[in-house]
C-alpha distance (Angstrom), angle and dihedral (degrees) to the residues before:
residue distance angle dihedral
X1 . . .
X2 4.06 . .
X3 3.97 111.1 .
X4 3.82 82.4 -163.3
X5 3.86 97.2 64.3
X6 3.76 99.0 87.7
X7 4.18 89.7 51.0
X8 3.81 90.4 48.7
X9 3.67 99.2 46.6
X10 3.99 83.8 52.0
X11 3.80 88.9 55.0
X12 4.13 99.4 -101.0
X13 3.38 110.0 140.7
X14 3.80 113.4 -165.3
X15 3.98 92.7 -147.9
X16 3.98 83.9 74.1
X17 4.02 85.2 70.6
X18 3.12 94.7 57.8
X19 4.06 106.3 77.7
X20 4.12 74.9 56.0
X21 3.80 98.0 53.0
X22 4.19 86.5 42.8
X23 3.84 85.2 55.8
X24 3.48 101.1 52.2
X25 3.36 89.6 37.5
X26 3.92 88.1 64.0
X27 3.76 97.3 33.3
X28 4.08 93.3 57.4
X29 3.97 83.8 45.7
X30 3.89 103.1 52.9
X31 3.83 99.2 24.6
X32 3.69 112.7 16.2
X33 4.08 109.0 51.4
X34 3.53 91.9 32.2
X35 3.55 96.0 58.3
X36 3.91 79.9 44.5
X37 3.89 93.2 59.5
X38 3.55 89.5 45.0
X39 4.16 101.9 55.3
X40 4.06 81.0 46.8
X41 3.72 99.7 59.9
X42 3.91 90.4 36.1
X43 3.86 83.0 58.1
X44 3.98 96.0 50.7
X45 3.18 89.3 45.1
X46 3.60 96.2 58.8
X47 3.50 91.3 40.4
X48 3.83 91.4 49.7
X49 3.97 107.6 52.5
X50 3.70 127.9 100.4
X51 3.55 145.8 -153.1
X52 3.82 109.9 -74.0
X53 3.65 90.9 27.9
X54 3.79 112.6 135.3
X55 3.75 120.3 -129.9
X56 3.43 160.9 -173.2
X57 4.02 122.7 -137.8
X58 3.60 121.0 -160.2
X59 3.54 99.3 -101.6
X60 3.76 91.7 58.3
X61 3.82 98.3 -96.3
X62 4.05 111.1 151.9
X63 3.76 112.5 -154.3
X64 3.89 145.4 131.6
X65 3.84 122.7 -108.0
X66 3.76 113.4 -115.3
X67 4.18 99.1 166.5
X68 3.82 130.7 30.6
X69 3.80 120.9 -163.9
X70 3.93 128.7 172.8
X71 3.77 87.2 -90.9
X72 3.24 114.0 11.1
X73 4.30 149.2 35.4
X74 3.53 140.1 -151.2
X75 3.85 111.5 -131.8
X76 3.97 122.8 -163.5
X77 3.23 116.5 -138.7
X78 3.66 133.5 172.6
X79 3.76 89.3 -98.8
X80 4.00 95.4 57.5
X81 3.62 132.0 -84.8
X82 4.24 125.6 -34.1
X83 3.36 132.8 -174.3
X84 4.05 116.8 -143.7
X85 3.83 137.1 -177.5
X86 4.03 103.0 -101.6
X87 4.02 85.4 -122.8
X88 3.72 91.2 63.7
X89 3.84 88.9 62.8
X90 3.83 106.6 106.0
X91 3.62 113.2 -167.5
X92 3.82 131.9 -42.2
X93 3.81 137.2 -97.5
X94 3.51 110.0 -164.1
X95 4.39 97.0 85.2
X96 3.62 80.4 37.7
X97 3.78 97.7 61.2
X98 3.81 86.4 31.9
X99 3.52 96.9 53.9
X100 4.38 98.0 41.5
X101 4.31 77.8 56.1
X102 3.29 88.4 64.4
C-alpha cells in the first residue's frame, strides 16, 4: 500500500521537499557539526589543563594558572592574581611556546 497516494492525488509532489532536505543537509554540514566539534574540544580542553599551565582568557588576558577548582581558576598575571570562570579560558600557551622553541 503507498502512504503517499492521498498527497499525490491532491497534487503534492514529494520532489518539491527536496531543495529543503538539500538545505539542511548543507546547513548541518557547514554550520551545525562544526560548531559541534568545536564546543567538544573547548570542553577537553578545559577539562584537561593544569596548574602552571599558561593561558589565554577570552578577553585577551595572558597569565599562568596557580589554582584549579571544579569551576573555576586563578590566573597570575603581571597585575596580581584573578580568578576566572574555566569557560572564559581561550586556548593555551604552554605547547605553543614549547613548540616555537623548537
Amino acid at each position: 500500500m503507498n502512504l503517499l497516494l492521498p498527497l499525490q492525488a491532491a497534487g503534492f509532489d514529494i520532489k518539491s521537499l527536496m531543495p529543503f532536505a538539500l538545505m539542511f543537509v548543507v546547513l548541518y554540514l557547514f554550520m551545525i557539526r562544526p560548531q559541534i566539534k568545536k564546543q567538544k574540544n573547548e570542553k577537553k580542553f578545559q577539562n584537561d589543563i593544569g596548574k602552571g599551565s599558561k593561558v589565554v582568557t577570552t578577553s585577551g588576558i595572558h597569565g599562568k594558572i596557580v589554582e584549579i577548582s571544579d569551576t573555576t581558576v586563578v590566573i597570575e598575571t603581571g597585575a596580581g592574581k584573578i580568578k576566572f570562570e574555566k569557560t572564559a579560558l581561550s586556548m593555551e600557551l604552554s605547547n605553543k611556546i614549547a613548540a616555537a622553541k623548537s
